[in-house]
matplotlib code that plots the C-alpha trace (Angstrom):
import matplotlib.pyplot as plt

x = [127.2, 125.8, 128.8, 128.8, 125.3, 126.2, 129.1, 127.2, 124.2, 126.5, 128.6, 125.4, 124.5, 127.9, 128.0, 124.6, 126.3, 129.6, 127.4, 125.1, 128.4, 129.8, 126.4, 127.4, 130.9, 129.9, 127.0, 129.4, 132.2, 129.3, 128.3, 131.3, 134.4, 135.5, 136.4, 134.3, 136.8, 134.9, 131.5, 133.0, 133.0, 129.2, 128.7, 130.2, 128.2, 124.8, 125.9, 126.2, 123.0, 121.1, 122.1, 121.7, 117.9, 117.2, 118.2, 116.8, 113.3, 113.3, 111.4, 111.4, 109.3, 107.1, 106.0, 107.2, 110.5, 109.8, 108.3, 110.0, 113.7, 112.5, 111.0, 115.0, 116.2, 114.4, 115.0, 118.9, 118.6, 117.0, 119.3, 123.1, 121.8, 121.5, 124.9, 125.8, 123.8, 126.1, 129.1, 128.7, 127.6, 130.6, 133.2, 133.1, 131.1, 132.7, 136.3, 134.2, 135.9, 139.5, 142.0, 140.5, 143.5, 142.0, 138.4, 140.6, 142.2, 139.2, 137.5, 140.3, 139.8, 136.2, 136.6, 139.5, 137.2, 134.2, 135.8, 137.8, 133.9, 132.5, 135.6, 135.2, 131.4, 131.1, 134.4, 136.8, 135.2, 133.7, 129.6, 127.3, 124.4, 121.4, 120.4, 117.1, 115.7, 114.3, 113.5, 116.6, 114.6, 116.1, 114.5, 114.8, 115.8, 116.5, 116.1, 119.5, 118.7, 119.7, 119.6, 116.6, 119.0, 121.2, 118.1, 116.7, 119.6, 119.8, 116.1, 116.4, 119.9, 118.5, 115.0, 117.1, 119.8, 116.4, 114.7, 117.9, 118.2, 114.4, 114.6, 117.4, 116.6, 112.5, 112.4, 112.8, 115.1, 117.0, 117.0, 118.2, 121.3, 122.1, 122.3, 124.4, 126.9, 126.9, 128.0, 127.1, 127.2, 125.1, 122.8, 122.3, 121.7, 118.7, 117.2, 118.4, 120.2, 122.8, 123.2, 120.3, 121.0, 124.4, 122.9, 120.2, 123.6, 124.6, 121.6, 121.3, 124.5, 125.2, 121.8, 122.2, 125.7, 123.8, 121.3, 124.2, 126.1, 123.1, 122.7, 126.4, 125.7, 122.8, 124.6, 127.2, 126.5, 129.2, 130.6, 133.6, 134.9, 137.2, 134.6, 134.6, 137.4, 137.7, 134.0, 134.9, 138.0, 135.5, 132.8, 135.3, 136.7, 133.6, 133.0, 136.1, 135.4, 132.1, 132.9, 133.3, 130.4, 128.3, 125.1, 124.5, 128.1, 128.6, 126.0, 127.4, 131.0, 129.5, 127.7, 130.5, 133.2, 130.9, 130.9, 134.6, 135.7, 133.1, 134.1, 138.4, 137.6, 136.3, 138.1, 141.5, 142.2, 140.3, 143.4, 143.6, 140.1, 141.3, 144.0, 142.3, 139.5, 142.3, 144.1, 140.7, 140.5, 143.6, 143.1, 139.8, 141.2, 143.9, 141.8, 138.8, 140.8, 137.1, 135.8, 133.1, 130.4, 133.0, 133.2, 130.4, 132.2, 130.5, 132.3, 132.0, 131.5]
y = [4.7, 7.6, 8.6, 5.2, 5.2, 8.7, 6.9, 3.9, 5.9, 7.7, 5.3, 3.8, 6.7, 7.3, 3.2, 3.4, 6.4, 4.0, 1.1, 2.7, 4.1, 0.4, -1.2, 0.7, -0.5, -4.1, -4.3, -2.9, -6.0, -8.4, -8.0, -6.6, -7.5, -3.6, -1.0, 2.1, 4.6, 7.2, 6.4, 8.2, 11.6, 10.7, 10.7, 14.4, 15.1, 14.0, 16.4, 19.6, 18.3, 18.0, 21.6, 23.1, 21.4, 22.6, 26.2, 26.6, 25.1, 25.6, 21.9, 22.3, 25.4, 24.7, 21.1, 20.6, 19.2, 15.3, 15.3, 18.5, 15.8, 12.6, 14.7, 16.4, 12.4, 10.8, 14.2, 13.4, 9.9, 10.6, 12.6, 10.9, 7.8, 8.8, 10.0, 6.9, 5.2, 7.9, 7.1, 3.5, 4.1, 6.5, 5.4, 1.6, -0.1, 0.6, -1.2, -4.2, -6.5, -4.9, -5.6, -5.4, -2.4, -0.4, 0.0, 0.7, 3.6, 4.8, 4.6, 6.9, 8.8, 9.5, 10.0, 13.5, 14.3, 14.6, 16.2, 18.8, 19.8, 19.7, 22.4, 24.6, 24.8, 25.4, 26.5, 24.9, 26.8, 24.8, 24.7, 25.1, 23.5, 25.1, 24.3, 24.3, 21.0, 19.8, 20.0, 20.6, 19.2, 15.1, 12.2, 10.8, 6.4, 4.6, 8.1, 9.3, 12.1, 11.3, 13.6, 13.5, 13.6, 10.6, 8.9, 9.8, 9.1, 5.4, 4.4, 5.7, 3.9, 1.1, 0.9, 1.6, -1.2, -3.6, -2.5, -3.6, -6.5, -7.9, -5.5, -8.1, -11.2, -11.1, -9.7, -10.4, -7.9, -9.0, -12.1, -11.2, -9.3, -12.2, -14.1, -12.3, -12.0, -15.3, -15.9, -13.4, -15.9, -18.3, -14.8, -14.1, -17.4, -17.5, -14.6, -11.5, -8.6, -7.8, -4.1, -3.5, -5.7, -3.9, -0.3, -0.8, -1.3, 2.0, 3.6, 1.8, 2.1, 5.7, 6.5, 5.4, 7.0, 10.4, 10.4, 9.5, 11.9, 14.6, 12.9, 13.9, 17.4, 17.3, 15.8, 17.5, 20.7, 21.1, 19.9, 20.6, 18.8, 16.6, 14.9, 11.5, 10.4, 10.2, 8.9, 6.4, 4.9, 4.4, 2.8, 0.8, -0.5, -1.3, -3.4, -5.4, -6.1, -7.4, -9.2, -7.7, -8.2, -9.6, -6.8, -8.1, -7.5, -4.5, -3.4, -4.9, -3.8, -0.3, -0.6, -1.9, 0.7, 3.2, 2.1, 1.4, 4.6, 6.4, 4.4, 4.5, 8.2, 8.5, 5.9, 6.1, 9.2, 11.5, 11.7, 8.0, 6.8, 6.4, 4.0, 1.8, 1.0, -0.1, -1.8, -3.9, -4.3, -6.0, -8.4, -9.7, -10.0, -12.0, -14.4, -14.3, -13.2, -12.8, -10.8, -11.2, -12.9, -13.9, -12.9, -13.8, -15.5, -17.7, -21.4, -22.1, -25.7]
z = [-35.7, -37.4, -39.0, -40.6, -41.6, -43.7, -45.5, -46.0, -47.8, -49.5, -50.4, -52.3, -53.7, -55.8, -56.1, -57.9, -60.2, -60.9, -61.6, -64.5, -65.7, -65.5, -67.1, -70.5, -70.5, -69.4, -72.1, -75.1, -74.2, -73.9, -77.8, -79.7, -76.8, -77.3, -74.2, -75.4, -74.2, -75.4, -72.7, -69.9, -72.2, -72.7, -69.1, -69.6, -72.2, -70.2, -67.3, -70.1, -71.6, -68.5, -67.2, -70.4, -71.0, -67.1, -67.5, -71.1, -70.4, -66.8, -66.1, -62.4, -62.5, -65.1, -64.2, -60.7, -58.6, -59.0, -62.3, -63.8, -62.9, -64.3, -67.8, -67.7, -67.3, -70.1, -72.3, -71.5, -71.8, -75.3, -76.2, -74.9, -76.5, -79.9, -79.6, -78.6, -82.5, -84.0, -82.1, -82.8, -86.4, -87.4, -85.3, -84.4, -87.6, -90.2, -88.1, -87.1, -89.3, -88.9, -86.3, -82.5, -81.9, -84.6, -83.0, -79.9, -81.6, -83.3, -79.3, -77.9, -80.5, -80.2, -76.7, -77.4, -79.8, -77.3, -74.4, -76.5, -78.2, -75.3, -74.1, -77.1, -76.9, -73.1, -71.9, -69.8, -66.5, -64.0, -64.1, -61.2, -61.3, -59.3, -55.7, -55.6, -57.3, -54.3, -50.5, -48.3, -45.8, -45.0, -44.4, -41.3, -41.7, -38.3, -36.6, -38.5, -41.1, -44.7, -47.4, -50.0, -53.3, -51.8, -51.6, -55.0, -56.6, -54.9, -55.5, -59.2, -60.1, -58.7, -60.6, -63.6, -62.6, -62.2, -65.7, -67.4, -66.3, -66.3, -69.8, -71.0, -69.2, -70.4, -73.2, -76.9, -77.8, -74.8, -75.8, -79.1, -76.8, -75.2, -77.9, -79.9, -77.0, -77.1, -81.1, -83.6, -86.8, -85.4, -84.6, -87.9, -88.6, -86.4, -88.2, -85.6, -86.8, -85.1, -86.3, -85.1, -81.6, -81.5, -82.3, -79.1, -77.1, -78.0, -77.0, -73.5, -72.4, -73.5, -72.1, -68.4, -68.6, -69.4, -66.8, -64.5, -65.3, -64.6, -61.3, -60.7, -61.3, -59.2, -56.4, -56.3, -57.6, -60.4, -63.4, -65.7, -68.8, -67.4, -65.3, -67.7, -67.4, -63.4, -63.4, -66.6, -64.7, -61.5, -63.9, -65.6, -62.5, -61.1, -63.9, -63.8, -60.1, -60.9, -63.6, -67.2, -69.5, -66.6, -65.7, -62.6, -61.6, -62.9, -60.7, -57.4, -58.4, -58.5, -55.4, -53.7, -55.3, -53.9, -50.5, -50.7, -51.3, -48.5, -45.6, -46.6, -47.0, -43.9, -41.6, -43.3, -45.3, -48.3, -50.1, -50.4, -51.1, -54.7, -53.6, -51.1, -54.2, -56.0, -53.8, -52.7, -56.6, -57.1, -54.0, -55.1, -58.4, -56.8, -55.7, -58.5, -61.8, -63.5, -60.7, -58.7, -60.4, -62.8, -66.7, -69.3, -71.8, -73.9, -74.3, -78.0, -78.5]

ax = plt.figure().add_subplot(projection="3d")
ax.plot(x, y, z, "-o")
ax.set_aspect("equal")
plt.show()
C-alpha cells in the first residue's frame, strides 16, 4: 500500500508538470489551430533561466526557501513568456494568412533554433541544480512519509491549473480568448483584437511551460538541452488524451499521464513506462477519438 501511495503522489507530481506543459499547447490550437513545436524548447529554456536567476541572485538565501522559489517562478514566468510575444511575433504572425504547413515549418524551425542556442550558450553538459531549496525533512499524509517538493510541486501546478481556468472562464480578457477561439472574424467584429488576444496566449502558455520546466530541475535535480522535447512529447500527449484545445482536459490528461507512467514503472517495468502511456493513449482514443473531454471545436453555423 505504501508503495502505491509513493507512485500515486508522484505520479501527480510529474502529471501536474505534463499538464502546464499541455495547457500551452492546448491554449495555442484553441485560438490559431497551430502545434507550437517550438514550446517544449521553452520549457528548456525556463529550466536554464530558473538556474541561472537562482545561482546569479541567490533568492533562496537572500529572501528565504518559500518565498526566495515563488520570486525565482514569477521572475521565470516573466521572463519565458515574453519569449513566447517574440516567438509569436517573429515567427508565427507574419505566416498567419499563409498555408497552415508553413507556420508548421516556421514552428520546427523555431524550436532547432532554440535548443541549438540554448547548446551554444550553456554547453551540451548536463546541469545540476542545487539541493538545498528546502527541508529534506517529509511530510507525513495517512502516516506514509511524502516528500515536501512532490508536494510543492502538486499544490503549485494545481493553483496554477485553477487560476487559468477561473482566469479564462471569468474574466474579460478570457472572455475575449474564448471568443476568438470560437471565430476570429466575427472577433473583430465585436470590437476585440485579436493580436492582442493571440499575443496574451503566447505569454500564458510559454509562461507555465517555464515555471514547469524550473520545477523539473528542482525535482529532479538536473537538466540538459534536450529536456523539451521528451517533456513536449509528454505535454503534447497529455493534451490529446484530454482533449486538444480543451483546458480542463489538458489538465486531467496530464494528471492522468503522470500517474500512468508511475504505477507501469513500478508494477510492470521502468523501461516501458513510455510504452504503456502510449499504449493507454491509443485505447482511449479508440473509443473517444477527441479524447477525454472531447475537442473544443467550435460548430460554425
Amino acid at each position: 500500500m505504501e508503495q502505491f501511495f509513493q507512485q500515486l503522489t508522484n505520479g501527480l507530481a510529474v502529471g501536474g508538470i505534463y499538464a502546464l506543459i499541455a495547457l500551452g499547447y492546448t491554449m495555442v490550437y484553441g485560438v490559431l489551430k497551430l502545434i507550437n513545436f517550438a514550446h517544449g524548447d521553452l520549457f528548456t529554456i525556463g529550466a536554464y533561466l530558473g538556474l541561472t536567476l537562482l545561482t546569479s541572485l541567490a533568492l533562496t538565501d537572500h529572501v528565504g526557501g518559500f518565498l526566495g522559489i515563488g520570486v525565482l517562478a514569477l521572475m521565470v514566468m516573466g521572463l519565458v513568456g515574453i519569449i513566447g510575444i517574440l516567438l509569436e511575433r517573429i515567427a508565427y504572425r507574419p505566416l498567419r494568412e499563409s498555408p497552415r504547413l508553413s507556420a508548421v515549418v516556421s514552428a520546427l524551425g523555431a524550436s532547432i533554433f532554440f535548443q541549438n542556442a540554448i547548446m551554444l550558450v550553456y554547453g551540451a553538459k548536463f546541469y545540476v541544480y542545487p539541493q538545498d531549496l528546502l527541508p529534506k525533512s517529509p511530510v507525513f499524509i495517512f502516516g506514509m512519509p511524502v516528500p515536501l517538493m512532490r508536494i510543492l510541486i502538486l499544490v503549485a501546478s494545481v493553483v496554477m491549473m485553477i487560476s487559468l481556468y477561473l482566469f479564462v472562464q471569468k474574466t474579460r480578457i478570457g472572455t475575449a480568448i474564448r471568443a476568438a477561439a470560437i471565430d476570429q472574424g466575427a472577433a473583430r467584429l465585436m470590437g476585440i483584437d485579436v493580436n492582442r488576444v493571440i499575443m496574451i496566449v503566447f505569454c500564458i502558455g510559454p509562461a507555465l511551460g517555464g515555471v514547469a520546466g524550473m520545477m523539473v530541475g528542482i525535482y529532479y535535480g538536473q537538466i540538459n538541452f534536450t529536456m523539451g522535447w521528451n517533456y513536449g512529447l509528454k505535454a503534447f500527449t497529455a493534451a490529446i488524451l484530454g482533449g486538444i484545445g480543451n483546458i480542463p482536459g489538458a489538465m486531467v490528461g496530464g494528471l492522468l499521464l503522470g500517474v500512468i507512467e508511475a504505477l507501469g514503472a513500478a508494477y510492470i517495468s521502468m523501461a516501458w513506462k513510455d510504452a504503456i502511456a502510449f499504449v493507454v493513449l491509443i485505447l482511449i482514443l479508440i473509443v473517444r477519438p477527441t479524447g477525454l473531454l472531447g475537442e473544443r471545436v467550435a460548430e460554425k453555423i
